[in-house]
N, C-alpha and C positions, 0 to 999 in steps of 0.2 A: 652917440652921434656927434660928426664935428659940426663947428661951427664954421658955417656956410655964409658968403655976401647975400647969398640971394634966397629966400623964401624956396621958389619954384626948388631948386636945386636938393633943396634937406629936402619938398617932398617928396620927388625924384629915390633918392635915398632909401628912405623908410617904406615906400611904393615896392622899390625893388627888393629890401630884406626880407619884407611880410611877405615876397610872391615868391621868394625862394625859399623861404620858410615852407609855405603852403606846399612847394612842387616836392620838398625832402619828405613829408609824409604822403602826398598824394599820388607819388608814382609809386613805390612800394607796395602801396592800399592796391592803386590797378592791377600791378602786377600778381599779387595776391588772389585778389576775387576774380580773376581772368582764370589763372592757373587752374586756382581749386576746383570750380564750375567744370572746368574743361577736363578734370581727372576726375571730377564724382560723376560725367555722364561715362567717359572712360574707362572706368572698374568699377563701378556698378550698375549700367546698364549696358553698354557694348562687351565689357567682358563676363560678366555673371550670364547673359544670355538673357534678360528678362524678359519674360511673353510680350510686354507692350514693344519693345527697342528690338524684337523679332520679329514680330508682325510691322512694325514701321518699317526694318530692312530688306523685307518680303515684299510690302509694297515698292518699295523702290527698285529691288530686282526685277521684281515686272514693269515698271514703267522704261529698263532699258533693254524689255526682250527679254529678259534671264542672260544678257552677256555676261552679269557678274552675277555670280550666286551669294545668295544671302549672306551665309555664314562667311565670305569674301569680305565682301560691302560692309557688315557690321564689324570685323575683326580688324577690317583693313582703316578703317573709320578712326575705330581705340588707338590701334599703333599711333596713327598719324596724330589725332587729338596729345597723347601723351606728350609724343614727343617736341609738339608745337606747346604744352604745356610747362613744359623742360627748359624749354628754349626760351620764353618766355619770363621765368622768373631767375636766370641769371640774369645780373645787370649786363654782362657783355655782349651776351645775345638778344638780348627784352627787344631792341628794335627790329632786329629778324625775325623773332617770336610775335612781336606785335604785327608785321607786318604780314607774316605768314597767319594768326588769326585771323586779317581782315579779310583773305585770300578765300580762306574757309567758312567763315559766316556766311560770305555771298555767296557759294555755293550750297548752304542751309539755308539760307535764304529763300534764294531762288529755286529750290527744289522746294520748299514750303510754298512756294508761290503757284506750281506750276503742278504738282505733283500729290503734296500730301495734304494741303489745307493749313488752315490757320490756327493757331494754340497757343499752350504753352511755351512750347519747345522754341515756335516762331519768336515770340517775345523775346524768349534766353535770348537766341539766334542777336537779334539787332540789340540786345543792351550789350553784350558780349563787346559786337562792334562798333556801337559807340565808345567803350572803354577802352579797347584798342586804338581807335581813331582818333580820344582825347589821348591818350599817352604820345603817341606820336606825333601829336600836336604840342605837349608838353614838352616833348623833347628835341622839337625841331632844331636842328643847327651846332649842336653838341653830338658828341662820339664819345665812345667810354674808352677808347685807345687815346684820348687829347688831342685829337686830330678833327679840323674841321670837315665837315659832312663835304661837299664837294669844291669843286674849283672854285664857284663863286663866292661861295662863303671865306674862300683862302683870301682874294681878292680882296673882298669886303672890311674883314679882319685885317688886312695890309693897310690899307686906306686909314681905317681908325685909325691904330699905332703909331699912322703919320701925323 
């Protein structure tokens, strides 16, 4: 660490190493237990077919009429899970992946809400989306192209510089 005039400023410093310390293993970590969760309900309960993740997707084909049939609903479910899982734990896409989880929770969510009742699965559902939620909170205002996220952060960043 240098040496600083002022007190406030070295803690400033050492404030800011230890939280980008913390975010170099803490988003990875997210990105990880986001992923994994989202492909073990993805290939082993949406696509092995299990009696309980058939009967859940049976219930939900009746709650919209049979307009989508089950084995749709649950198939079409995995796809999407995977590939939000995909998308997720590359760093270039993690924020479209993160953002497309939070997209998806609330509709588990609110189909737990409305639809199938309270559980487990509800639980996953919103810790899922907190972790999502804390990544993107993690990584607000940075871009993995070195590009800042929009105009006023361009702004913003001008200003500093000055």
């Amino acid at each position: 660490m240098k040496y600083y005039r002022s007190r406030s400023i070295a803690w400033f410093e050492v404030v800011k190493e230890a939280s980008f310390m913390g975010k170099r293993f803490a988003l990875p970590a997210i990105r990880l237990l986001v992923s994994v969760n989202l492909l073990y309900a993805a290939i082993f309960m949406k696509f092995a077919g299990v009696p309980g993740a058939v009967a859940l997707f049976t219930q939900m084909s009746q709650a919209v009429h049979g307009l989508i049939s089950q084995p749709v609903f649950r198939l079409g479910s995995g796809v999407f899970e995977t590939m939000v899982a995909v998308l997720f734990l590359i760093p270039k896409t993690a924020r479209l992946g993160a953002r497309l989880v939070i997209l998806w929770m609330t509709a588990i969510i609110l189909s737990h809400i409305f639809v199938l009742g309270y559980g487990l699965f509800f639980v996953d559902a919103l810790a899922l989306m907190l972790l999502a939620v804390s990544y993107l909170l993690l990584t607000r205002g940075q871009s993995h192209w070195n590009e800042p996220e929009s105009v006023g952060t361009t702004a913003a960043l001008e200003m500093h510089k000055n």
